[in-house]
N, C-alpha and C positions, 0 to 999 in steps of 0.2 A: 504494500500500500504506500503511495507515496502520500506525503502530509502536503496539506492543503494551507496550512496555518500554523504559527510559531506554536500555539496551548497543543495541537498533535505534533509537532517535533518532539516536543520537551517530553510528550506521553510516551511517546515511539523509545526515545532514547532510555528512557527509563524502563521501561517495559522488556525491550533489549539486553537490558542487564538482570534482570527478575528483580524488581523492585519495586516496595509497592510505593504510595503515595505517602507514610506515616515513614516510612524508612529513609525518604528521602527527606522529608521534612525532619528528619530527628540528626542525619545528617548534616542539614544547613540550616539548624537551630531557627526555624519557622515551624508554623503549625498546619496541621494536615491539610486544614483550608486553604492556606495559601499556596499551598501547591495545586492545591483542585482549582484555586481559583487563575493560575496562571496557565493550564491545562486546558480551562474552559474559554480561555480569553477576558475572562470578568477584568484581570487587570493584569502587569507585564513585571519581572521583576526589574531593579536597578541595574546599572551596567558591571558595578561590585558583584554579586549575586549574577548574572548574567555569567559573569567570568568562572565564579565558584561553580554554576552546575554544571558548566563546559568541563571545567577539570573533574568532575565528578563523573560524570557521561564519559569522558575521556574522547572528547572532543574538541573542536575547534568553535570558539565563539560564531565565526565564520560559517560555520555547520549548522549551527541551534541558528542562525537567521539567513538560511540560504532561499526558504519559502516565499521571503517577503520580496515585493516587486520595489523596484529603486525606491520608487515614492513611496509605500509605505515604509521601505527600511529608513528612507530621512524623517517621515515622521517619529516612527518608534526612538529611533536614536536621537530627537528631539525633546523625544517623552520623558527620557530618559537624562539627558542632561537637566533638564528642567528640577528634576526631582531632588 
């Protein structure tokens, strides 16, 4: 299945490794919901944490936002500085 959107990458990769959603959030000291909730699209995490789940994933930041189309990667990366 290819991902259509960043919250299925981030599901993909994880799922890739046998991980659930609480394992990864006990990993990068959030809570279960925030991982559901950047899974779902509800909201994105920081570029920090962005960094951290790529090296968790054992990927490339590059990888976790290859889905997104130029324009949406300047927003998100907009989003993201913002914060």
């Amino acid at each position: 299945m290819n991902p259509t959107n960043f919250g299925e990458q981030l599901k993909i990769h994880r799922q890739a490794l046998g991980l659930t959603q609480s394992d990864v959030a006990e990993k990068m000291h959030v809570s279960r919901q925030t991982i559901s909730s950047w899974e779902t699209g509800r909201n994105t995490p920081d570029i920090i944490t962005l960094k951290q789940l790529a090296l968790l994933y054992g990927v490339s930041t590059d990888n976790l936002l290859q889905v997104l189309g130029a324009k949406k990667l300047r927003n998100c990366l907009r989003s993201l500085k913002a914060a």
